[in-house]
KOLTI-129751 format. One record per residue (C-alpha): residue number from 1; x, y, z. Coordinates in pm, 1 decimal. Layout:
! residues N
  timi        px        py        pz
   NUM         X         Y         Z
...
! end
This chain:
! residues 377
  timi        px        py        pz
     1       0.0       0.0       0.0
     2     102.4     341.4     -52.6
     3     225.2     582.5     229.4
     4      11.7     828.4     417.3
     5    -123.4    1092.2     177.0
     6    -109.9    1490.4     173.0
     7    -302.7    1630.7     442.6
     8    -669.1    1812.0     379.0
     9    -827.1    2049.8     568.3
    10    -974.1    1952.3     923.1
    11   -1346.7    1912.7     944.5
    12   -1476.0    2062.3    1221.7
    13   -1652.3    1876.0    1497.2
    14   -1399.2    1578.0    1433.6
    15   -1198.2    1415.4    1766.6
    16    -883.0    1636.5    1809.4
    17    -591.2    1479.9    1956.2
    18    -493.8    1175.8    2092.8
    19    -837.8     985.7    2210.3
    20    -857.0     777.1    2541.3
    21    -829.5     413.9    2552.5
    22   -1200.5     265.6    2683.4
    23   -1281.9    -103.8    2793.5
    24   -1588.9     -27.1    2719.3
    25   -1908.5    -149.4    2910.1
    26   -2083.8    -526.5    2910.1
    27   -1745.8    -713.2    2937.4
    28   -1380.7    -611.1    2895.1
    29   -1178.1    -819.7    2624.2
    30    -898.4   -1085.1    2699.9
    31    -628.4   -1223.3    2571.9
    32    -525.4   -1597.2    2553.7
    33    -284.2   -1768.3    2601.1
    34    -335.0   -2109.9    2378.4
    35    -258.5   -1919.7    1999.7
    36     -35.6   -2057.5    1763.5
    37     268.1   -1934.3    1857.3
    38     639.2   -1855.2    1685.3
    39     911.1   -2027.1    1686.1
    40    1088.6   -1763.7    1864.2
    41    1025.9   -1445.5    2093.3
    42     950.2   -1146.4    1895.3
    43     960.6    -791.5    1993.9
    44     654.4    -752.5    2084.8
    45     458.4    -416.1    1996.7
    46     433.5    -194.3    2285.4
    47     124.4    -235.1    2551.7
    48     -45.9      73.4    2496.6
    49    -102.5     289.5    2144.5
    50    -268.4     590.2    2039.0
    51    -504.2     708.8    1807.5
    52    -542.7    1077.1    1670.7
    53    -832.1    1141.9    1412.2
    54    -615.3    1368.7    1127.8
    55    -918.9    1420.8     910.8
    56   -1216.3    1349.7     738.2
    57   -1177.5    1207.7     390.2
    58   -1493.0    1224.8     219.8
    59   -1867.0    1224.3     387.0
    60   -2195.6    1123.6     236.5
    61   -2152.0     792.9     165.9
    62   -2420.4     523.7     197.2
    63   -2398.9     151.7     291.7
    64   -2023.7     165.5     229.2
    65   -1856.4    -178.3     317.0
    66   -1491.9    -280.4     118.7
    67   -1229.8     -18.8      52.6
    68    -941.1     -71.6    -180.9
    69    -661.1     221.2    -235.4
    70    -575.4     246.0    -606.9
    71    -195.6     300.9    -733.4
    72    -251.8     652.0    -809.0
    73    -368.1     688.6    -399.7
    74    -733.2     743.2    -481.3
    75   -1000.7     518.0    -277.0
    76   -1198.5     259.4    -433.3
    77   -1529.7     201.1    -179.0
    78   -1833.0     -61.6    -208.9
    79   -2178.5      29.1    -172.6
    80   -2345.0    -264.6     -34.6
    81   -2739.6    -168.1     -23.8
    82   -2646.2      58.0    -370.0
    83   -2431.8    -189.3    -559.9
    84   -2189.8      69.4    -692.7
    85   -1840.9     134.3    -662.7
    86   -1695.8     504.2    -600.4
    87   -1349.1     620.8    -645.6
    88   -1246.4     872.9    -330.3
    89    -998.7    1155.5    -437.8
    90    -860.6    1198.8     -65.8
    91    -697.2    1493.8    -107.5
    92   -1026.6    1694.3    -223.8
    93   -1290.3    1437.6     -90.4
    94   -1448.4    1470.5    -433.5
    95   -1657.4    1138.0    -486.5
    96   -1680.0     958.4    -876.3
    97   -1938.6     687.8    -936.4
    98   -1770.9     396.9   -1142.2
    99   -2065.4     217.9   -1182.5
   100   -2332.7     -18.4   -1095.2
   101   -2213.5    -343.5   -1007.2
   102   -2535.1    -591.2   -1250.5
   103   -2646.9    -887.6   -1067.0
   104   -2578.9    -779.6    -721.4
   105   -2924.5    -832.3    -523.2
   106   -2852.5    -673.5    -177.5
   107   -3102.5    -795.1     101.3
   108   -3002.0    -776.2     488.2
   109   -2625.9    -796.5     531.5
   110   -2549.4    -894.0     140.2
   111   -2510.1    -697.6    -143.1
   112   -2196.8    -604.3    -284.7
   113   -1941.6    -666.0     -23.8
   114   -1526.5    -650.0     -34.4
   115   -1335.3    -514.9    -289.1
   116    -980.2    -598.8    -369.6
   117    -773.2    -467.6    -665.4
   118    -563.7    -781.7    -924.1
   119    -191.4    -827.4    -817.3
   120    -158.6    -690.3   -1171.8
   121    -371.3    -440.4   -1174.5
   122    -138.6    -212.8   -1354.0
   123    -171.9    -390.2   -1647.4
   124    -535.6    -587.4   -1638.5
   125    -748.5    -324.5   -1434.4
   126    -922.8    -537.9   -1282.6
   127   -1141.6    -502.6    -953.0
   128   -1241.5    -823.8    -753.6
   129   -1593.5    -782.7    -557.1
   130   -1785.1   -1012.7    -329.6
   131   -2129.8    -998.3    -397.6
   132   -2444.5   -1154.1    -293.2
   133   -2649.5   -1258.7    -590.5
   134   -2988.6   -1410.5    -590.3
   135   -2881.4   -1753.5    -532.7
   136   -2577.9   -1743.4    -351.0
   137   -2272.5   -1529.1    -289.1
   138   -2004.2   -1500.9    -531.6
   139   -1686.7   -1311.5    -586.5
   140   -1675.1   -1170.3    -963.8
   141   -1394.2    -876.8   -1154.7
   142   -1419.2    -603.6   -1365.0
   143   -1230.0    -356.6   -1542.1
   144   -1190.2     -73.9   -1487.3
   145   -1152.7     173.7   -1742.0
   146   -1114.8     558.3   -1645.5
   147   -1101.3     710.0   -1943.6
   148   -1471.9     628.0   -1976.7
   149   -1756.5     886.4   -1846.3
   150   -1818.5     847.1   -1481.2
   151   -2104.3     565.5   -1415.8
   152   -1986.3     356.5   -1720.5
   153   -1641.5     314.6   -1588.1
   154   -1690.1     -80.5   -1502.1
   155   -1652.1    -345.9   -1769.0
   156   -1895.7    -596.3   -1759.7
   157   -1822.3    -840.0   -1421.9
   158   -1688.4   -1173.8   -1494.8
   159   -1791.0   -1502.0   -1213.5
   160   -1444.7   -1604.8   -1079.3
   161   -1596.3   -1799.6    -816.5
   162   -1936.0   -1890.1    -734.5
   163   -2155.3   -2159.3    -519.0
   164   -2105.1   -1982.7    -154.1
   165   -2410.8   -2015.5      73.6
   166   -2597.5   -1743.5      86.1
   167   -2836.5   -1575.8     354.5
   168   -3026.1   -1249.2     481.5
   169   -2760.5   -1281.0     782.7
   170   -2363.7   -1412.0     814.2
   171   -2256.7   -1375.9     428.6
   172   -1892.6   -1299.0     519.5
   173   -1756.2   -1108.2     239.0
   174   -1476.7    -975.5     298.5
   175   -1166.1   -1086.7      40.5
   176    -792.3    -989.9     -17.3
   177    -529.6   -1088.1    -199.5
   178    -216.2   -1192.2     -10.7
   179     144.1   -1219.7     -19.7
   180     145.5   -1493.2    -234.6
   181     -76.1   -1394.5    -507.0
   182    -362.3   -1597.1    -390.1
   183    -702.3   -1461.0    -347.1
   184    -884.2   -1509.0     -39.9
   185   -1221.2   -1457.7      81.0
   186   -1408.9   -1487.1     443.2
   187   -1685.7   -1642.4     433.4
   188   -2016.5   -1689.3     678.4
   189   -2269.4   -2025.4     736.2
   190   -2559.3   -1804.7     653.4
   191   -2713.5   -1847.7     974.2
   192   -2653.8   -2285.3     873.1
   193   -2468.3   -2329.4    1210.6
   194   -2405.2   -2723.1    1046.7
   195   -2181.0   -2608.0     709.3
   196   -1903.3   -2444.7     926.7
   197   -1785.6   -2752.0    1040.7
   198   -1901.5   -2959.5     684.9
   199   -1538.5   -2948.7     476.9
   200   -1757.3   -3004.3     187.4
   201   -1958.1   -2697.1     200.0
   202   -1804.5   -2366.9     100.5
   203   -2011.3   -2137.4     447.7
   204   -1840.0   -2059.2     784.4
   205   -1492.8   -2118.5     583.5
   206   -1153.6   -1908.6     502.7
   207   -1107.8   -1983.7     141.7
   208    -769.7   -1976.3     -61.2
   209    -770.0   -1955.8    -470.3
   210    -581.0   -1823.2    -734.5
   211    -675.3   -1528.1    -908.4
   212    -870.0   -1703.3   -1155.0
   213   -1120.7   -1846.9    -927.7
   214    -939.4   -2220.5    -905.4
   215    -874.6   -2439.0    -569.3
   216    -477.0   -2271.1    -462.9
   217    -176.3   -2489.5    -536.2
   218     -93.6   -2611.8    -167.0
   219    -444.2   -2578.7       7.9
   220    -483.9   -2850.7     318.4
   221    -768.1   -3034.5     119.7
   222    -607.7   -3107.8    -224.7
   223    -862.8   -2970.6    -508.9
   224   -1061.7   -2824.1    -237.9
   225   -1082.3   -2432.0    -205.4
   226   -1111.1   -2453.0     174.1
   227    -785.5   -2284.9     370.8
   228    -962.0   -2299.2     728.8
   229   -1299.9   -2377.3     900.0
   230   -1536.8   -2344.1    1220.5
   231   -1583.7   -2017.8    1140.5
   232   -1884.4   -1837.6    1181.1
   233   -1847.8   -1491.1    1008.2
   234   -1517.0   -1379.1     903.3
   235   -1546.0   -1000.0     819.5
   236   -1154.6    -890.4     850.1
   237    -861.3   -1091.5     650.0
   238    -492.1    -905.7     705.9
   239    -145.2   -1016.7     729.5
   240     184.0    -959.1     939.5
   241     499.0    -886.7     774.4
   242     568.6   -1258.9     811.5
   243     313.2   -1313.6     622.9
   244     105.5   -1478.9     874.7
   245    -312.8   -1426.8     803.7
   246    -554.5   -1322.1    1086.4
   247    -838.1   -1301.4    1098.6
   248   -1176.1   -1135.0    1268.2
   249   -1561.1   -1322.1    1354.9
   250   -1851.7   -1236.7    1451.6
   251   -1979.7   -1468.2    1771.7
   252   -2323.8   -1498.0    1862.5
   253   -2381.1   -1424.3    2255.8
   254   -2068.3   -1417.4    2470.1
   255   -1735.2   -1422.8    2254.9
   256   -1617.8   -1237.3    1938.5
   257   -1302.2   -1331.3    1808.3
   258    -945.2   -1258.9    1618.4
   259    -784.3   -1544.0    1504.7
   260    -449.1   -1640.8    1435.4
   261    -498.5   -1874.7    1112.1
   262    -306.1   -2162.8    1019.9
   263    -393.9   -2355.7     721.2
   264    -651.3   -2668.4     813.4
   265    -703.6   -2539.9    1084.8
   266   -1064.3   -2564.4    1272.5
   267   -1162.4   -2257.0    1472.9
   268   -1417.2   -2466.9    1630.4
   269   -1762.0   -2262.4    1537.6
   270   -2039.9   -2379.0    1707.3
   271   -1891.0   -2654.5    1894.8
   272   -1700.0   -2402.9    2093.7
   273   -1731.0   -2024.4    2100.3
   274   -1408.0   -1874.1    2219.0
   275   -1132.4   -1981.7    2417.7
   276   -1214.3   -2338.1    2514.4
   277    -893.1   -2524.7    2539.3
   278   -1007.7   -2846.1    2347.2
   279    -833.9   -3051.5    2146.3
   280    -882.2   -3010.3    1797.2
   281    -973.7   -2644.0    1764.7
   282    -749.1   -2334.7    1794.3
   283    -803.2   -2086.2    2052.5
   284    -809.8   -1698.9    1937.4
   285    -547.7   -1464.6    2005.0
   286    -779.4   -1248.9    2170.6
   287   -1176.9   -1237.6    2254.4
   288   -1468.8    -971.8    2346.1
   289   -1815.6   -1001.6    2443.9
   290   -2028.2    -895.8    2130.6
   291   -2127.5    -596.2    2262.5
   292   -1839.9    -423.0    2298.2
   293   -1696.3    -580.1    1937.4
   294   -1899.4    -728.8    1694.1
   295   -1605.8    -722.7    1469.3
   296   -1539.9    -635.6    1085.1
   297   -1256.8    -528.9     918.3
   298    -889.0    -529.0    1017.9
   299    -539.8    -409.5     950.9
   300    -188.3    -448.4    1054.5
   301       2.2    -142.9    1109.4
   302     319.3    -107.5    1382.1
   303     275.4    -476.3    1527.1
   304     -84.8    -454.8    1613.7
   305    -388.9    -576.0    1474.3
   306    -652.6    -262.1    1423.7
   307   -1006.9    -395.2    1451.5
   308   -1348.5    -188.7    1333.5
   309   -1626.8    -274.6    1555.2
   310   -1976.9    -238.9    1475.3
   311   -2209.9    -269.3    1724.2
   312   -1920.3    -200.4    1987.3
   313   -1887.7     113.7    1791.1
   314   -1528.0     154.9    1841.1
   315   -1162.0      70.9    1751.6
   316    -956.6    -190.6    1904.0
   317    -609.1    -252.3    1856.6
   318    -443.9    -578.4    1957.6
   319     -58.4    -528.8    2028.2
   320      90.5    -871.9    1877.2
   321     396.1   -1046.0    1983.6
   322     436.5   -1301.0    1696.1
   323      60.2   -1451.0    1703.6
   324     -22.7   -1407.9    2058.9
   325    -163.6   -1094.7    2197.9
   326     131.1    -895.2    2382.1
   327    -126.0    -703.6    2614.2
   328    -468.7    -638.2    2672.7
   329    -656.4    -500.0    2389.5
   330    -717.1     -91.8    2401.5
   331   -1066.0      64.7    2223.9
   332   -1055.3     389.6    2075.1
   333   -1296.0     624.8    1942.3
   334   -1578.4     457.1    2117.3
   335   -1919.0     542.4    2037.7
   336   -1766.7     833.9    1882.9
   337   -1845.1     773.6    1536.6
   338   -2075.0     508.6    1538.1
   339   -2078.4     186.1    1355.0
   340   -1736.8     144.9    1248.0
   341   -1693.1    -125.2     915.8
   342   -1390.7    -127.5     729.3
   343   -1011.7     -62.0     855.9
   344    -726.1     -38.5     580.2
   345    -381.9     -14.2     589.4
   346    -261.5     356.9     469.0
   347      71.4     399.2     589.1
   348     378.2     277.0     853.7
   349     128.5     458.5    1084.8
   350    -167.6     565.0     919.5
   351    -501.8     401.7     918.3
   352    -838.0     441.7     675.8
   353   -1115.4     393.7     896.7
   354   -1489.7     388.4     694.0
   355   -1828.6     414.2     952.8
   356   -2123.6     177.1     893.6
   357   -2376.7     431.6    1048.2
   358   -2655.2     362.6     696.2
   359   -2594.2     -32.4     694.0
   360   -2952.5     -53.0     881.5
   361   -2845.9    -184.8    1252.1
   362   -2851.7      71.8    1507.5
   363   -2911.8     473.9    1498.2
   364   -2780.4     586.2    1196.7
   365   -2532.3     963.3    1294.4
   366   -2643.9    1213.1    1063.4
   367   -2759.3    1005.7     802.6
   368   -2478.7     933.7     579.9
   369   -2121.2     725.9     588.4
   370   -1780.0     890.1     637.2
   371   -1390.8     809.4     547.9
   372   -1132.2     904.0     833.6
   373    -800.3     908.7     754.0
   374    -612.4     810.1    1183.8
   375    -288.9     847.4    1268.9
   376    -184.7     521.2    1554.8
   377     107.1     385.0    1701.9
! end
């Protein structure tokens, strides 16, 4: 990703400063001690962080839900309940519809989903989407093609990958390419509590493919796109700069999770919910009570793990020392600006943060969707 960008003028009315840490109320996270661990002691990132809001990036947005940051350091942001895709100048906040995304039929928490840009986007221009369809979800690519007027900017999508349960709740969708070039996508069981733990069924599953839609060269189940399951609802994929994956759910009553992930691994969903210490399944790396998380997307930035939480309405960060959690987890921003979705990588310590205050849960803030552009450490 490319480095922080040029500063903008400061809206007014946004958090100044460096914002207080809060546990929050209805149950204060942990860490645990049973993650997969390295091989050897790390330097762990410090116990305690900050968080100062710099500005905000654009306003007015509605439903947005993946974020991608284009070569040229324009934002690429998914509408879920609209279907279209916007490109964010961040230096003037000026908003350009691509396009309408055909096929997408959004309905509770589906619609069009995560975004993520080729590894070659230079030279195919091509912009991967998750999208709920009317029979299942699916992850499809486009081109892109600015030289055309805005709202006719997307090339027709093409199905890289399709068959993924869908439902009104739990669709996952959140997808990234990572440091090997593969493609990989979070998925959810669709409120199907029996397919996360069914190898053969594509819900409640991490999966792993190349970039044109096929079962990755090296996945635990040969021919099988399935990297990881027992998962419920993975919203947040990100990696360390040892390229190791984790990985954010949603639980359902008592424990949300981030999760260290190791490939064939089983995460346990719904045998177990959280840390439970039994053979077979891997513990997180660190767990909340879902009122205080409900989590979504996630980044890596100066040896933490930055969390979004929606219904927690705040921003965690989870200092790391190799895959375990170095300290307790610290919230920011809470209940500051809402619903908070996506988190995204924009610097050695800058962070895009996009709110979630029109996705239809909760009180929507002012009636529209924000970018923030943080500075952490």
């Amino acid at each position: 990703m490319t480095g922080a960008l040029a500063a903008a003028v400061l809206l007014a009315g946004c958090s100044s400063g460096r914002s207080s840490p809060d546990a929050g109320s209805g149950g204060v996270p942990s860490r645990t001690a049973a993650a997969p661990s390295s091989s050897a002691r790390e330097g762990a990132a410090p116990a305690k962080g900050s968080v100062t809001v710099l500005r905000t990036v654009a306003q007015g947005l509605r439903s947005p839900w993946g974020l991608a940051e284009l070569p040229d350091d324009a934002l690429l942001v998914s509408s879920r309940d609209k279907a279209t895709l916007t490109r964010v100048d961040p230096k003037t906040g000026r908003t350009t519809e691509l396009g309408t995304v055909p096929g997408v039929a959004p309905e509770g928490e589906g619609g069009l989903l995560g975004i993520a840009l080729s590894p070659h986007f230079a030279d195919d221009r091509m912009i991967y989407a998750y999208v709920t369809s009317a029979s299942d979800n699916r992850i499809v690519r486009m081109r892109y093609d600015q030289a055309k007027p805005a709202g006719r900017q997307l090339g027709a999508p093409d199905t890289v990958f399709k068959g993924i349960p869908k439902g009104f709740i739990h669709n996952g969708g959140r997808i990234a390419f990572g440091p090997d070039g593969m493609l990989y996508a979070g998925t959810g069981e669709s409120g199907r509590r029996d397919l996360s733990q069914d190898k053969t069924s594509l819900g409640g599953k991490i999966l792993r493919l190349t970039p044109e839609g096929e079962p990755a060269p090296g996945n635990p189940i040969p021919g099988s796109p399935v990297y990881s399951w027992g998962h419920r609802n993975v919203q947040g994929l990100a990696w360390d700069d040892k390229q190791r994956l984790f990985a954010s759910e949603f639980g359902q009553d008592t424990w949300d999770e981030l999760n260290a992930i190791v490939p064939g691994g089983n995460y346990g969903w719904p045998v177990v919910e959280g840390t439970a210490r039994r053979s077979g399944y891997r513990d997180p790396v660190a767990q909340w009570h879902t009122d205080v998380a409900s989590p979504s997307g996630i980044a890596l930035v100066r040896g933490s793990v930055w969390m979004a939480g929606l219904r927690g309405e705040r921003l965690w960060r989870i200092p790391l020392d190799g895959t375990r959690a170095a300290a307790t987890p610290q919230a920011f921003l809470t209940e500051k600006y809402g619903r908070l979705r996506t988190v995204a990588r924009a610097g050695d310590d800058r962070l895009w943060l996009v709110t979630s205050a029109t996705d239809g849960r909760g009180e929507p803030r002012k009636g529209d969707d924000r970018i923030l552009e943080l500075r952490v450490s």
